[in-house]
C-alpha positions as CSV (number, residue, x, y, z in Angstrom):
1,X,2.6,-18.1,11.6
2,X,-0.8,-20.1,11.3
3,X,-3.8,-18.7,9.2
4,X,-6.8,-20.2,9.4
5,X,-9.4,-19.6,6.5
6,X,-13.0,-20.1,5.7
7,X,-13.2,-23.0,2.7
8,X,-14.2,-21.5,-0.3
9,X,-17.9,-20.9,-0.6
10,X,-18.3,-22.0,-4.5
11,X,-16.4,-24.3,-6.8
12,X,-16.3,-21.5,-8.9
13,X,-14.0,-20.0,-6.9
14,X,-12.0,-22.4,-7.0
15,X,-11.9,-22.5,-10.3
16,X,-11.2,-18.9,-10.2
17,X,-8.6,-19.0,-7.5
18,X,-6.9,-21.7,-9.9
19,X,-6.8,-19.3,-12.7
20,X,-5.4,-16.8,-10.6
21,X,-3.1,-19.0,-9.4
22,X,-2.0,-20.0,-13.2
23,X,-1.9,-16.1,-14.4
24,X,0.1,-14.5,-11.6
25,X,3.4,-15.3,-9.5
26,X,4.1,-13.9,-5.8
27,X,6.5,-11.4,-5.5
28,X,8.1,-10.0,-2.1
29,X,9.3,-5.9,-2.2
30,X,12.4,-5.8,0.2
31,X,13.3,-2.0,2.0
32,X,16.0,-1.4,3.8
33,X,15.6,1.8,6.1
34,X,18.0,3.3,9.4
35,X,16.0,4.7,11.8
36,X,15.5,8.6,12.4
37,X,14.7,9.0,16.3
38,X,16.2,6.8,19.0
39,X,14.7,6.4,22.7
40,X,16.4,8.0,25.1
41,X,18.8,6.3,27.8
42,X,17.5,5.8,31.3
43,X,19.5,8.3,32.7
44,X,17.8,10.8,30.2
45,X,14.8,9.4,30.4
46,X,14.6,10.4,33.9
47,X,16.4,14.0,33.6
48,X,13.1,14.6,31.3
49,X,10.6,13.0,33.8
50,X,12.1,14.8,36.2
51,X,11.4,18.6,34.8
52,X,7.9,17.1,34.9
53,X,7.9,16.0,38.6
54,X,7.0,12.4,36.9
55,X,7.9,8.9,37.4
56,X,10.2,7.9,34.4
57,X,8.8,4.7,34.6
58,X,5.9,6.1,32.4
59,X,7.6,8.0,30.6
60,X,8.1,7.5,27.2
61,X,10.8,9.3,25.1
62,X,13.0,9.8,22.2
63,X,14.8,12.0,20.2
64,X,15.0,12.6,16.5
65,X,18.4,12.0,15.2
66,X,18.3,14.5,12.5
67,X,16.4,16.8,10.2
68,X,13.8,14.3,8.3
69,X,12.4,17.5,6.3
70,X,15.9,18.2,4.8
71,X,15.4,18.2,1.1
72,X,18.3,15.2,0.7
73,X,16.4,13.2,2.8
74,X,12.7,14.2,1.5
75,X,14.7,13.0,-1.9
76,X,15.3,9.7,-0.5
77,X,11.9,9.1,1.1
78,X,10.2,9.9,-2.3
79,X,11.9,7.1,-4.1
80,X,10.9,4.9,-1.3
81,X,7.4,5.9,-2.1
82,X,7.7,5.5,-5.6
83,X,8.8,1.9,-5.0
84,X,5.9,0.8,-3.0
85,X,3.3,2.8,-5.3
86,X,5.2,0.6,-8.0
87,X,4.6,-2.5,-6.0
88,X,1.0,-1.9,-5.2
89,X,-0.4,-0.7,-8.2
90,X,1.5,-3.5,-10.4
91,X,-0.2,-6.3,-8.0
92,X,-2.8,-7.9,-6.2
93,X,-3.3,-9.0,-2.7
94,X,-2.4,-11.8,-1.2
95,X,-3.2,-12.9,2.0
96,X,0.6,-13.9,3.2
97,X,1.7,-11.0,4.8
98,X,4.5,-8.6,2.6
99,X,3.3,-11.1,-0.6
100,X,1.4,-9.8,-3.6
101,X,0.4,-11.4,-6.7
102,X,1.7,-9.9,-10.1
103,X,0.7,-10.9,-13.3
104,X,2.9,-13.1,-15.0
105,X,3.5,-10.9,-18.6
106,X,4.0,-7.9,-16.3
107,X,7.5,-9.8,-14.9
108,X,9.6,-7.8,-17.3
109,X,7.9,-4.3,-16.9
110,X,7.8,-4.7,-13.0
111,X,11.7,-5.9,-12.9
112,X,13.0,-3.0,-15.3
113,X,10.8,-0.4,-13.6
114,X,12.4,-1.6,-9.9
115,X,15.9,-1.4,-11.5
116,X,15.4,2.0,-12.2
117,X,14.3,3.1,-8.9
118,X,17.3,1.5,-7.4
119,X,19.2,3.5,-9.5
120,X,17.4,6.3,-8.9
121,X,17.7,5.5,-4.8
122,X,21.5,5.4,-5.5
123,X,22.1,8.3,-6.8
124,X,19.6,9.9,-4.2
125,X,21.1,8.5,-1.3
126,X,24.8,9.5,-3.0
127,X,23.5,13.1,-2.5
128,X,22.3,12.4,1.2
129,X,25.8,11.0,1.7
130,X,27.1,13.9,0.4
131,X,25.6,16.8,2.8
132,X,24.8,13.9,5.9
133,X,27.4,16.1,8.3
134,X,25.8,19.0,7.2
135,X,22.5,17.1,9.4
136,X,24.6,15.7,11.8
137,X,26.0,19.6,12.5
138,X,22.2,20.5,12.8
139,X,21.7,17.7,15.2
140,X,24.5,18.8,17.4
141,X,23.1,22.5,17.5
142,X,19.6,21.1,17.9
143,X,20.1,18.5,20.5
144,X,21.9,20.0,22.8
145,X,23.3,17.7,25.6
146,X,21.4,15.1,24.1
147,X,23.6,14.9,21.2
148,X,25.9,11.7,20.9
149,X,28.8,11.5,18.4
150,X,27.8,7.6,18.3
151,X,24.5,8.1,16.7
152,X,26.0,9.1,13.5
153,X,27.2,6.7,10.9
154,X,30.3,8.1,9.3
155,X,28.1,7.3,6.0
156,X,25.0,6.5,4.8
157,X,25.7,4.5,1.5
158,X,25.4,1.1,2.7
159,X,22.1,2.1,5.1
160,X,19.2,2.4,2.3
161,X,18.5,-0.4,0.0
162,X,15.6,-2.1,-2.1
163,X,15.1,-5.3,-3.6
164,X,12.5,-7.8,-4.8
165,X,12.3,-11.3,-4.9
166,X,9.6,-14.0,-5.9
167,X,9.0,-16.2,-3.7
168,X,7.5,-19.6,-4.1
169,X,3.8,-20.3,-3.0
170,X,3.3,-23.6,-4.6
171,X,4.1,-26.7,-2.3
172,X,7.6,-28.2,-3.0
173,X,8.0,-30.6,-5.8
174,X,9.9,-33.3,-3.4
175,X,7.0,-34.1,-2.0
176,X,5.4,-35.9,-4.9
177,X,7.9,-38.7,-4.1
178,X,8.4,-38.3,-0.6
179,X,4.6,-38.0,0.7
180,X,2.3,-37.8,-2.4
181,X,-0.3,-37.5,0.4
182,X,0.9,-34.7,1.9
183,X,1.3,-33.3,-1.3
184,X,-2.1,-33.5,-2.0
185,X,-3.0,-31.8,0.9
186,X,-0.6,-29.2,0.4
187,X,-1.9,-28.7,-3.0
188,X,-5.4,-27.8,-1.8
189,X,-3.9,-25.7,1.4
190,X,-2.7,-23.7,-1.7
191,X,-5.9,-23.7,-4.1
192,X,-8.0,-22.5,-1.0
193,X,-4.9,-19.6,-0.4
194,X,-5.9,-18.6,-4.1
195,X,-9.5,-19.0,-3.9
196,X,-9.3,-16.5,-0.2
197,X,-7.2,-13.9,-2.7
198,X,-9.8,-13.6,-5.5
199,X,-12.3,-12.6,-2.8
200,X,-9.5,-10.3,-0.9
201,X,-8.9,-8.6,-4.8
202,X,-12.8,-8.2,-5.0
203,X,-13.3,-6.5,-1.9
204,X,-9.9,-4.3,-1.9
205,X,-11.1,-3.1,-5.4
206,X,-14.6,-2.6,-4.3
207,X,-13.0,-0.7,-1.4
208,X,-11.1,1.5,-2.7
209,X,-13.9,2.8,-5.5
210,X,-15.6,3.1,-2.3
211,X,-13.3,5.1,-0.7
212,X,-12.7,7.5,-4.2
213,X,-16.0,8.1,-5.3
214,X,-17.2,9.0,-1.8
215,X,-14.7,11.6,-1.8
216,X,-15.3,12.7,-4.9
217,X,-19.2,13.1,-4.4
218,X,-18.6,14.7,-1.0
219,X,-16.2,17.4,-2.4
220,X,-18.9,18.1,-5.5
221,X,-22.1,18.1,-3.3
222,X,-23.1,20.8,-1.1
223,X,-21.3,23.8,-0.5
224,X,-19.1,25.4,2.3
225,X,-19.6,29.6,3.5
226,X,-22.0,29.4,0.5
227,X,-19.6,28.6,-2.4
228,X,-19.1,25.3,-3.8
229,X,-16.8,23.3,-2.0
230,X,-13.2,23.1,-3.1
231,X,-11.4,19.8,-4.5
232,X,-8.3,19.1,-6.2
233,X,-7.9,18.2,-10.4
234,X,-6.1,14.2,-7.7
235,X,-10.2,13.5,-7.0
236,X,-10.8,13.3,-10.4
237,X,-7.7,11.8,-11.9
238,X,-7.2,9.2,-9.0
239,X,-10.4,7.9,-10.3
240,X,-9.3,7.4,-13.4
241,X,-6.0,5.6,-12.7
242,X,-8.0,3.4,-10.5
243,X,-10.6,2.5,-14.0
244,X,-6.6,1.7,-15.7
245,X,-5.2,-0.3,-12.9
246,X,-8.5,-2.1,-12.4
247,X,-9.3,-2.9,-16.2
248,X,-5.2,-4.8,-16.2
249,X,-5.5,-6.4,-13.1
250,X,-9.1,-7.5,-13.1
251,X,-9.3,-11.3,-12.6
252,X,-13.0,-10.9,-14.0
253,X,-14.3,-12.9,-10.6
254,X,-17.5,-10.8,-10.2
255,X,-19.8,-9.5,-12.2
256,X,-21.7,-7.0,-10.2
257,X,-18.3,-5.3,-9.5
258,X,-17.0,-5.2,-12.9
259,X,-20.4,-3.3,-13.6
260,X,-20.2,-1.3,-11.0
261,X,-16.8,0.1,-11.7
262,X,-18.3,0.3,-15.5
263,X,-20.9,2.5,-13.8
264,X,-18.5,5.1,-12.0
265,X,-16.3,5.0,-15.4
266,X,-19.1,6.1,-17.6
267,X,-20.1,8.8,-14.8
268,X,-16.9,11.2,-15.3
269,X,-15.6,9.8,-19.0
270,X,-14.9,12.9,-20.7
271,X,-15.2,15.0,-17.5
272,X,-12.6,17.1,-16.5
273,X,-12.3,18.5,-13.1
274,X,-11.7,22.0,-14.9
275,X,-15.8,21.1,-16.0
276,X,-16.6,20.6,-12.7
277,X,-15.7,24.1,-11.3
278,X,-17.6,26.1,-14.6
279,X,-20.6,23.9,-14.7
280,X,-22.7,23.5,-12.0
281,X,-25.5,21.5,-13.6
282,X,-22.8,18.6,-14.3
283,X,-21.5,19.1,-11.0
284,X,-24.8,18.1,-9.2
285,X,-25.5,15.5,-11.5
286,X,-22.0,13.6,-11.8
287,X,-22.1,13.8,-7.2
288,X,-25.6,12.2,-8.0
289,X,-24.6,9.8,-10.3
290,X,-21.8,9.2,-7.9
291,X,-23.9,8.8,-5.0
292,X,-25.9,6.3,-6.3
293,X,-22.7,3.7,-7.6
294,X,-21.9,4.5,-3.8
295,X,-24.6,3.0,-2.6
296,X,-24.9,0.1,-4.7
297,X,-20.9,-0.7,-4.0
298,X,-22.1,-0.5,-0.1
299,X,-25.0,-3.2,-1.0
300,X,-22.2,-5.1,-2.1
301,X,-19.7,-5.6,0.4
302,X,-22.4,-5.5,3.0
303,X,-23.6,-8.6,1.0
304,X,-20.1,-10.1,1.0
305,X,-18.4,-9.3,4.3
306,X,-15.1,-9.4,5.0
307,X,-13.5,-12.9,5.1
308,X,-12.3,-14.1,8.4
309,X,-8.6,-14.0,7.9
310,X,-6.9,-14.9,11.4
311,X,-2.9,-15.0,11.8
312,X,-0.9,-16.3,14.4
313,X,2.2,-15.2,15.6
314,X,4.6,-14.5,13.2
């Protein structure tokens, strides 16, 4: 892989990336999955193009090995979710892809939490194990001729897994004797990686308060068959997480940001969303309050655009 970067723009983002880089430590979130459909064989393939007077040459096909919506399954899939939630809302971005930066005192927490989801992904995938020829029967009724003994594991146990590791992003301490040149330059290949990921955490952050206040001002303005338009207690509450999440993991890189976020906070502090269906007067004005921190957050990105991250192969 090759990534090619713009330098950073300031040397106080360098100084920033540094302090990032001093405060934080990557860490990779590992997920193994089997897969639920599987393309069809040629022979298949053109059994199916054939109904359709096609060439099977364009066709593309496959079939779903079993019932994804089963509740033993939907068990498993929601701890999978849980996991990456974890990992996402404990971190920051990095610009290496399937690496995040966590904060250093939040080892511990992140660690312990992760062991209990893979016990809770045990004991969920235990119970999949447990009814899996229960699916497998459903398959065979469901797939017809396309149903193949073959497809089907004779257990599940040893198919889901999660695991984290974290992995180094500093250049290797060997080559202080063996090139202290190369070193050097390796050292500042890394202080510009840090300096890039203050900007990326800026503009995800600036982003995503983007993305939830304009949802939250759309669903308060205006109305729809003349009543006020519907929204769930999530529009309200997702805002709120985002004020915790952003208030831990704030690297304090931008002023205008941390005062815009300050803005949307103070907007609905104390507002429930139970307010915002019985009051209509502090409906209009928290969607007018909203609308204007939305504005002012696209000034901003418009005035930093997206950095020209570029990567190669991998």
């Amino acid at each position: 892989m090759s990534v090619m970067l713009d330098e950073p723009d300031s040397q106080t983002t360098q100084l920033q990336g540094s302090r990032l880089q001093a405060e934080t430590t990557a860490v990779r979130l590992h997920i193994r999955w089997p897969g639920t459909r599987k393309s069809l064989s040629r022979d298949q393939k053109q059994q199916a193009a054939g109904a359709f007077d096609a060439d099977s040459r364009t066709l593309s096909a496959a079939k779903r090995l079993f019932d994804t919506s089963h509740p033993a399954f939907r068990a498993v899939s929601a701890v999978k979710t849980k996991a990456t939630s974890l990992w996402k809302g404990m971190t920051l971005p990095y610009i290496e892809p399937g690496v995040r930066l966590l904060r250093r005192s939040d080892v511990s927490e992140f660690d312990s939490q992760l062991t209990n989801i893979q016990y809770e992904l045990s004991e969920s995938v235990n119970e999949l194990d447990r009814c899996f020829s229960e699916l497998v029967d459903s398959a065979r009724d469901q797939l017809g001729h396309l149903f193949d003994p073959a497809d089907y594991p004779t257990t599940v146990s040893d198919l889901f897994a999660i695991s984290w590791d974290f992995p180094s992003v500093t250049p290797p301490t060997y080559l202080r004797t063996v090139s202290p040149e190369l070193y050097q330059q390796e050292c500042r290949r890394v202080q510009a990686r840090f300096a890039e990921a203050v900007e990326l955490a800026e503009q995800t952050f600036a982003e995503e308060l983007s993305q939830l206040v304009n949802h939250l001002a759309e669903r308060l303005s205006g109305s729809a068959d003349g009543k006020p338009k519907v929204f769930r207690d999530s529009a309200v509450t997702n805002l709120t997480e985002f004020f915790e999440r952003f208030q831990h993991l704030n690297i304090g890189s931008s002023d205008e940001l941390d005062q815009l976020v300050e803005n949307a906070r103070q907007v609905i502090s104390g507002v429930s969303p139970q307010d915002l269906r019985d009051r209509g007067s502090l409906r209009q004005q928290v969607a007018s309050s909203l609308t204007r921190v939305e504005s002012s957050l696209d000034e901003l990105m418009s005035d930093r655009p997206r950095r020209n991250v570029i990567r190669g192969p991998r």
